[in-house]
Backbone bond lengths (Angstrom), bond angles and torsions (degrees), N, CA, C in turn:
res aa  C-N    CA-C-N  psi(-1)  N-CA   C-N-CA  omega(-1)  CA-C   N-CA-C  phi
1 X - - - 1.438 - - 1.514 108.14 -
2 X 1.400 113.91 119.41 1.207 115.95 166.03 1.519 125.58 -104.98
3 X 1.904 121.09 120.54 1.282 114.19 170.60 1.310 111.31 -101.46
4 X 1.539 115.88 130.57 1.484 133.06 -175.94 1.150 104.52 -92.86
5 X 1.382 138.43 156.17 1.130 157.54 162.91 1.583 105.88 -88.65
6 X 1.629 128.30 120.20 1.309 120.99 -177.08 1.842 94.92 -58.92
7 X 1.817 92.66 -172.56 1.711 95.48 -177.14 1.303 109.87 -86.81
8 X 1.911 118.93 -21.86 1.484 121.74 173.87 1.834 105.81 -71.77
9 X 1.167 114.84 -30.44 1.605 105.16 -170.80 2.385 98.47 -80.76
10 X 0.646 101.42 -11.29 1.320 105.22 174.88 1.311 114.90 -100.17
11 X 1.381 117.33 -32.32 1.588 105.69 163.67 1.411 116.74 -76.95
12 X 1.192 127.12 -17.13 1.648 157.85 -149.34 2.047 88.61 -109.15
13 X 1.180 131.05 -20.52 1.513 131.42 164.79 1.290 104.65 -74.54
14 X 1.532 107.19 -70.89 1.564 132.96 -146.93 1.693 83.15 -63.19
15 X 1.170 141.72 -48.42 1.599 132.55 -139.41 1.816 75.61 -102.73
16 X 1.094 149.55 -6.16 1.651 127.56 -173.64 1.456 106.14 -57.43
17 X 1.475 101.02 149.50 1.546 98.97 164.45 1.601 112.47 -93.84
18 X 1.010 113.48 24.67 1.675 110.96 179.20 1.881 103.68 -49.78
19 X 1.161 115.33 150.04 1.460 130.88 154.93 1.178 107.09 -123.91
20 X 1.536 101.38 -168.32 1.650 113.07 -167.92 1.762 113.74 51.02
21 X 1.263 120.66 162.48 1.585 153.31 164.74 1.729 114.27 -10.08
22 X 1.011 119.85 139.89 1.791 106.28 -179.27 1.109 96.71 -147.61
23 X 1.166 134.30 161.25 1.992 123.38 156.19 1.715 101.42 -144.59
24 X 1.364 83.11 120.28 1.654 106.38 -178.46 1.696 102.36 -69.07
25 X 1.295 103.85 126.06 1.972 112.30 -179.00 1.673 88.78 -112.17
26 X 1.443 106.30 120.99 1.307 121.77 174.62 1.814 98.40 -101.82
27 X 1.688 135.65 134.94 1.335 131.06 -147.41 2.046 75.81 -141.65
28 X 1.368 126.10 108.17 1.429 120.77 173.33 1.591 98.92 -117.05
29 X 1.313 80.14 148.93 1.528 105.07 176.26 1.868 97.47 -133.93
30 X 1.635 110.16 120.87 1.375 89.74 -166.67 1.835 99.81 -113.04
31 X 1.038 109.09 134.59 1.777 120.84 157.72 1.598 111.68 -32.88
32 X 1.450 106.29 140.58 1.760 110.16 -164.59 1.551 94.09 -59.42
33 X 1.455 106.98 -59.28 1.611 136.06 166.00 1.036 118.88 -117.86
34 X 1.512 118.94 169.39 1.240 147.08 -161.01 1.551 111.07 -129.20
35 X 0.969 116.24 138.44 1.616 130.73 159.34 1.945 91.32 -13.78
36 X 1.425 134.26 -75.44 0.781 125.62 -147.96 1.766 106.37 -104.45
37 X 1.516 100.30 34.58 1.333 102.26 156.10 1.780 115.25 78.07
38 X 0.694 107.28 11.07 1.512 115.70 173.20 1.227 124.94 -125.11
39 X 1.298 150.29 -173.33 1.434 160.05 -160.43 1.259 101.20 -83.39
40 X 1.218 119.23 151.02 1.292 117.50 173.58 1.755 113.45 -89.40
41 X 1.546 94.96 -21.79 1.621 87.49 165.27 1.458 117.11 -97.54
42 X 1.363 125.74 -5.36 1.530 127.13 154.58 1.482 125.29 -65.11
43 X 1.559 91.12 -3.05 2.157 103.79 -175.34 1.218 84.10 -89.28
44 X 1.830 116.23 -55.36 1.804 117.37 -147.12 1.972 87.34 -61.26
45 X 1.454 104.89 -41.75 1.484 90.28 -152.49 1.792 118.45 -67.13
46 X 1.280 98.65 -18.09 1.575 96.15 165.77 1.420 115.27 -77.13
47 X 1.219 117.56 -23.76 1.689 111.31 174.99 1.206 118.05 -59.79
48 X 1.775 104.31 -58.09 1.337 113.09 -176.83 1.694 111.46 -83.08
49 X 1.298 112.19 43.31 1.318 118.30 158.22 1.521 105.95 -109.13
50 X 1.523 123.43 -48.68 1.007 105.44 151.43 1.589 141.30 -43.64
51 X 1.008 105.12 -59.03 1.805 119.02 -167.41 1.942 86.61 -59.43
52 X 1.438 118.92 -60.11 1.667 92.63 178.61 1.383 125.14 -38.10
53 X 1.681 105.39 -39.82 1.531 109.17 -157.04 2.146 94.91 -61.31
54 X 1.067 107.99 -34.85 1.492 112.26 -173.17 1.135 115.83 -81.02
55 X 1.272 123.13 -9.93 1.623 122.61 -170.32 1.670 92.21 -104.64
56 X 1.328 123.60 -45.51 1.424 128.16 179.25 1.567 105.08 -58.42
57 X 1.412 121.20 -46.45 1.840 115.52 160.82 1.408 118.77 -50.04
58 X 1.275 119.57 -23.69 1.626 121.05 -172.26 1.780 98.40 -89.11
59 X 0.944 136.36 6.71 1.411 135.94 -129.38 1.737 135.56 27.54
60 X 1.404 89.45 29.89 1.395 98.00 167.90 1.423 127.40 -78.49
61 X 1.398 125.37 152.96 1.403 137.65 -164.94 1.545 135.68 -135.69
62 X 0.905 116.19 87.49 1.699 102.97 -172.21 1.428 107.66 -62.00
63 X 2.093 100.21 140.33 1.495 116.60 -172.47 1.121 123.70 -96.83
64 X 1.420 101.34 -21.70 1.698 119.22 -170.71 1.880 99.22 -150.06
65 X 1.178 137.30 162.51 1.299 136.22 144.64 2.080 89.60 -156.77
66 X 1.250 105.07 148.79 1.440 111.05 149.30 1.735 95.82 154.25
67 X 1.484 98.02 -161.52 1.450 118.43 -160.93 1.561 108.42 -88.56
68 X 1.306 128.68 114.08 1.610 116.89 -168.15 1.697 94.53 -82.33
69 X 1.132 93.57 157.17 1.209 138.47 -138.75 2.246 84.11 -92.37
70 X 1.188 97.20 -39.19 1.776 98.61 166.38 1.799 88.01 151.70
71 X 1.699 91.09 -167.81 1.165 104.69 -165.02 1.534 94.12 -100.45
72 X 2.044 121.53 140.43 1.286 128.54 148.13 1.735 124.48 -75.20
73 X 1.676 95.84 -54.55 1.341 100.43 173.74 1.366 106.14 -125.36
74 X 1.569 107.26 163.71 1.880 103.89 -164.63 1.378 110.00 98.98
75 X 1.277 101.63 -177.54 1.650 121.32 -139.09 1.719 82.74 -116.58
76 X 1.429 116.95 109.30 1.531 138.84 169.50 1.216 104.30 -25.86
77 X 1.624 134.10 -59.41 1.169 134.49 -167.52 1.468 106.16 -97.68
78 X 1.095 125.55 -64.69 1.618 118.69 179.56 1.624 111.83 -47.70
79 X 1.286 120.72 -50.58 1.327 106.47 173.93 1.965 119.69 -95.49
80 X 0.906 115.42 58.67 1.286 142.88 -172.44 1.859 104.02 -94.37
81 X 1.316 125.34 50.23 1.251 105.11 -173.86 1.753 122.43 -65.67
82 X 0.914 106.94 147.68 1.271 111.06 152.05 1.362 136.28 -55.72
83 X 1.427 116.64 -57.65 1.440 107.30 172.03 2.106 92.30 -153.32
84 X 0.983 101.40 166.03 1.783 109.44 177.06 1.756 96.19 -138.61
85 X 1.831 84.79 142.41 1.473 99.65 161.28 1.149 117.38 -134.21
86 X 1.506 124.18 161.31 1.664 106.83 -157.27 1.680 77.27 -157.20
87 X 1.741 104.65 125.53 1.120 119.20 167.68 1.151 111.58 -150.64
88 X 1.869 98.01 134.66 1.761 102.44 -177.38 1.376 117.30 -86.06
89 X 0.910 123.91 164.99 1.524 145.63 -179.18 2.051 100.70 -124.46
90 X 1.051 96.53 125.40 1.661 123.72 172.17 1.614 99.64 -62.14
91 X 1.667 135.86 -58.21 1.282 138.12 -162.68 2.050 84.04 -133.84
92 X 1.542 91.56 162.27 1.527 88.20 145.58 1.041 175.67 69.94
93 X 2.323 71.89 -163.18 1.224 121.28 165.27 1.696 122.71 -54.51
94 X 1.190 93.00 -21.09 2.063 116.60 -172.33 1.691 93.92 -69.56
95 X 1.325 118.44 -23.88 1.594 106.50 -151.42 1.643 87.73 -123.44
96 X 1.558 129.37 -29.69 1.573 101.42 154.79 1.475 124.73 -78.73
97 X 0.705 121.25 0.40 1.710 120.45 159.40 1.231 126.42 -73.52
98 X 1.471 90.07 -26.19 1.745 94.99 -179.43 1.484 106.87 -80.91
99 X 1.039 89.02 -27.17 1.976 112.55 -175.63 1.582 113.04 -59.83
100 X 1.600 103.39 -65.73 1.260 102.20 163.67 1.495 133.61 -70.64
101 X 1.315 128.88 -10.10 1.467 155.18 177.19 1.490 108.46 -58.62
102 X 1.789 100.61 -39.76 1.630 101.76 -152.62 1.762 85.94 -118.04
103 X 0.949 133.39 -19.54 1.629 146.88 -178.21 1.884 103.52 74.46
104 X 1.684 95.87 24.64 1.885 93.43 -173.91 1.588 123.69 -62.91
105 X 1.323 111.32 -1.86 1.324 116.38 168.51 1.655 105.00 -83.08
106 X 1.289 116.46 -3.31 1.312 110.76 -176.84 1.749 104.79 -132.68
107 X 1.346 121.10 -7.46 1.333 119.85 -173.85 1.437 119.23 -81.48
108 X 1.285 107.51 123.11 1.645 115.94 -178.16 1.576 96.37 -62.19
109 X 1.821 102.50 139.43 1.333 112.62 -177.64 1.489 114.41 -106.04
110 X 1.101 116.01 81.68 1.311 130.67 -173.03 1.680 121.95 -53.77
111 X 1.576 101.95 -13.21 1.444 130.51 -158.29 1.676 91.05 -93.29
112 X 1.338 109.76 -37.55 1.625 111.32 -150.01 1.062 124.51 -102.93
113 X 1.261 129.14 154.54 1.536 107.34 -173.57 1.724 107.48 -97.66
114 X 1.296 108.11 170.25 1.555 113.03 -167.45 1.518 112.37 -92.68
């Protein structure tokens, strides 16, 4: 399952005046397969080998990643993730750069299911 951000709620991030600390919660749900025949979490995990390698150059850090444990509140099956990653950002500014860096407000998720 993939949730997109329309193009006004993403221009409507990038232009906030928020300051101080943020931590981006990434929520995957991954596709059995992919267009190119593999796992859908064997797609995410080559991506997010990149995207760490760039966030760890920014001094970025992942705080948490793994398999939740299930759902408290919400719908058993719709909110059923697959796996969560949770990385803070110092300003931001740290997390639209990353944004625009990687074009993930615009990158087809080949990993995810629809």
């Amino acid at each position: 399952m993939s949730i997109k951000p329309t193009k006004e709620q993403i221009t409507a991030f990038l232009a906030a005046p928020t300051s101080g600390p943020i931590h981006m919660v990434n929520l995957l749900k991954f596709k059995a397969k992919t267009s190119s025949d593999t796992s859908g979490q064997a797609s995410y995990n080559k991506y997010g080998e990149n995207v760490l390698k760039m966030v760890q150059e920014r001094g970025g850090k992942i705080v948490w990643h793994g398999k939740p444990m299930g759902v408290l509140i919400g719908d058993n099956d719709a909110d059923a993730w697959d796996y969560i990653v949770i990385i803070p950002y110092t300003a931001i500014r740290q997390c639209r750069l990353r944004l625009k860096l990687t074009g993930a407000s615009r990158a087809p998720n080949a990993h995810a299911k629809q």
